[in-house]
C-alpha positions in Angstrom: 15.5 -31.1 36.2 17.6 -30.8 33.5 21.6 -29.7 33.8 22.3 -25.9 34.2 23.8 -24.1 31.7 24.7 -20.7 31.8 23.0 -20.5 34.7 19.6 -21.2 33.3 18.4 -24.8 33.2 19.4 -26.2 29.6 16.2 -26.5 28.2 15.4 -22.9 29.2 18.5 -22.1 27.2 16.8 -23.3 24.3 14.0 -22.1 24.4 15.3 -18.8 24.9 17.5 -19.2 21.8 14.6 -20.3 19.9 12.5 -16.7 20.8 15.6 -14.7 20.3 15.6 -15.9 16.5 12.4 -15.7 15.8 12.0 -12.4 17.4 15.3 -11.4 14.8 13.2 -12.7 12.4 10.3 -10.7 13.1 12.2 -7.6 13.2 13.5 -7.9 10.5 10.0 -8.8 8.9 8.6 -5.9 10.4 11.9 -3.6 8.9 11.0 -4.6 5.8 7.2 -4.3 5.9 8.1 -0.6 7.4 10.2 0.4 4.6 7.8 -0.6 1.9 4.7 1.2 3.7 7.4 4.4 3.8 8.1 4.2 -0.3 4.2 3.4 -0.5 2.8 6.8 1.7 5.4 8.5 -0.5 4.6 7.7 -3.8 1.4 10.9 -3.8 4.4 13.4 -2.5 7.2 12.5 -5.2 4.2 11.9 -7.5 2.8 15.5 -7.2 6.2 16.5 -7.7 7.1 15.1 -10.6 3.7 15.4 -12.2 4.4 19.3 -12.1 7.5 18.4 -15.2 5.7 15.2 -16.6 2.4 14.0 -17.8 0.7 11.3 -15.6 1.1 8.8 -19.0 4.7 9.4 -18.9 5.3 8.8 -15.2 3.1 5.4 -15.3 5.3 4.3 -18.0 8.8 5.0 -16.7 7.5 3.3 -13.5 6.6 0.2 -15.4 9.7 0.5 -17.6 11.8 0.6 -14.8 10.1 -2.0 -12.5 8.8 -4.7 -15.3 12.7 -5.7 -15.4 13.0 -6.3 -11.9 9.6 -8.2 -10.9 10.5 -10.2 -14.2 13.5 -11.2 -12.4 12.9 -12.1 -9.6 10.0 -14.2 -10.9 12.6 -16.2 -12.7 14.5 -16.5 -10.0 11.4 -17.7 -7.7 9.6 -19.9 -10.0 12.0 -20.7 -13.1 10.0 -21.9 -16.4 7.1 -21.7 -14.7 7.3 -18.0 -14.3 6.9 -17.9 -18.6 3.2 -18.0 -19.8 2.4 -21.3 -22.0 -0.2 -20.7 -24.0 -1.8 -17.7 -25.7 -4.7 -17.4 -23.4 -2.3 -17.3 -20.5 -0.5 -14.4 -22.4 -3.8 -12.5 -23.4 -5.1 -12.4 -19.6 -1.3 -11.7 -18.4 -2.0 -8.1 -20.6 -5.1 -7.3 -19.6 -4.3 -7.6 -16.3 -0.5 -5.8 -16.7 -3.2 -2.8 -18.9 -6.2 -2.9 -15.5 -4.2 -3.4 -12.9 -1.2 -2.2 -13.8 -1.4 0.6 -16.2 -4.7 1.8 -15.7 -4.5 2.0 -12.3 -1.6 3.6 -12.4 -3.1 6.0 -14.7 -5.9 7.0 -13.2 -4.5 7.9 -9.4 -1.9 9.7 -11.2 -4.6 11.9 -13.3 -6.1 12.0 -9.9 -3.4 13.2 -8.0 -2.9 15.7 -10.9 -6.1 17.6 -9.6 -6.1 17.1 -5.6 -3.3 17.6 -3.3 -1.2 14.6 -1.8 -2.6 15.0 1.5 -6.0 13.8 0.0 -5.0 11.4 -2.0 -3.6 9.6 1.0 -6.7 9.4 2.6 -8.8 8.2 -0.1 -6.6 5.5 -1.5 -6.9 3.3 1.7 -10.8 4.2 1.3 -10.4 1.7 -1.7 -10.9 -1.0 0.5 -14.1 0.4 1.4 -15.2 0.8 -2.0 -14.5 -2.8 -2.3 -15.9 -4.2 0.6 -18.8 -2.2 -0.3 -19.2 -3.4 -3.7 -18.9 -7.2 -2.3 -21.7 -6.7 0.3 -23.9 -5.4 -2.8 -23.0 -8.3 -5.2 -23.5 -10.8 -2.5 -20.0 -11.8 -2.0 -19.3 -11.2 1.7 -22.2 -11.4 4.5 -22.9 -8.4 6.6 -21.2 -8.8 10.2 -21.1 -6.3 13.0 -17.5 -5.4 13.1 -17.8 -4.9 9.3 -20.4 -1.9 9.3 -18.3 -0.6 12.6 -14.7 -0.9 10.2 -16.6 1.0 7.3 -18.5 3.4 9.7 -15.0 4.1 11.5 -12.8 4.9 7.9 -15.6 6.8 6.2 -15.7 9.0 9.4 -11.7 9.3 9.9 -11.8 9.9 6.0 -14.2 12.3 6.1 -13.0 14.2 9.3 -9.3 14.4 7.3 -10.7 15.8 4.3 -12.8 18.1 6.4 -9.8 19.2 8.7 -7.2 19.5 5.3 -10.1 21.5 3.3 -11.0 24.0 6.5 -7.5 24.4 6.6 -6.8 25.3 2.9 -9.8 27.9 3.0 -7.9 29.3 5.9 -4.7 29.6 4.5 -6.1 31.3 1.0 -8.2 34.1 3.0 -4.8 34.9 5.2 -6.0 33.2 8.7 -2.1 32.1 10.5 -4.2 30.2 13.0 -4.1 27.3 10.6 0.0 27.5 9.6 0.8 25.5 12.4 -0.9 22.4 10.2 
C-alpha cells in the first residue's frame, strides 16, 4: 500500500483533495444557479410594481438599455471579433431575433403581467415549456414517450390546482371570508 499521510494512505489523500474541489466547485455552481433563479422568480413581483408608475413598453426598454451594454461586453470579452456580425444577413437575423425574442417577449409577459397578478404569472410562465413541447409533438419534432405525457399531465395539473387554489382564494378574500388570510 501506499505511504501514510496524514493518517490516511497518500492516494486517499488525493483523492479526497480532488472531491473537496470539485464539490467547491459545485457549490459554487449551484450559488450561482440559485441566485439567478431568485432574480428570475422575482422579476413578476418588481415587475407588477413598477408597471403600477410605467408602461410595459417603457420597462422592456430600460431593461434592454440597461442590460444590452453588459451582455455586449461580456461577449467581447468571451469571443473577441467574433462576437461582431460580418455580414448584413448576420445583422438582419441578429434584430429580429433582439425584436422576438428579446423585445417582444419582453413585451408581451409584461402587458400580461399588467392584467393578472404575480402569483399567476409564475405559474404560467414555466407552463411555456409545455406549450412548446406541445407544439413539437404536433409538428412532428419530438416522438411521444411515456414519461413525456406523465411530465405534461403532472405541470398542467400542479398549474391548474395553483390557479385554482390562488383564484378560490381571491373570491374569498373579496366577499370578507378570513379563513383564506392565512395564504
Amino acid at each position: 500500500t501506499g505511504r501514510r499521510v496524514g493518517g490516511l494512505p497518500s492516494s486517499m489523500k488525493a483523492v479526497s483533495q480532488v472531491l473537496h474541489r470539485i464539490s467547491l466547485k459545485n457549490a459554487i455552481t449551484h450559488t450561482i444557479l440559485v441566485v439567478i433563479n431568485v432574480i428570475w422568480a422575482s422579476n413578476a413581483l418588481f415587475g407588477k410594481l413598477a408597471l403600477n408608475h410605467i408602461s410595459a413598453l417603457t420597462y422592456v426598454s430600460f431593461r434592454i438599455i440597461a442590460c444590452s451594454p453588459i451582455l455586449l461586453g461580456l461577449a467581447f470579452f468571451r469571443y473577441r471579433r467574433d462576437a461582431i456580425p460580418k455580414n448584413r444577413t448576420d445583422w438582419v437575423k441578429l434584430t429580429f431575433m433582439g425584436l422576438t425574442g428579446i423585445a417582444g417577449n419582453g413585451f408581451l409577459y409584461m402587458s400580461g403581467l399588467a392584467l393578472v397578478s404575480p402569483s399567476s404569472v409564475g405559474v404560467l410562465q414555466p407552463m411555456s415549456v409545455v406549450f412548446t413541447l406541445m407544439l413539437s409533438l404536433i409538428l412532428k419534432r419530438e416522438n411521444l414517450r411515456v414519461l413525456k405525457i406523465m411530465g405534461l399531465i403532472s405541470a398542467i395539473g400542479g398549474a391548474l390546482i395553483v390557479l385554482r387554489i390562488e383564484r378560490t382564494a381571491s373570491f374569498a378574500s373579496s366577499t370578507g371570508d378570513s379563513s383564506w388570510d392565512s395564504f
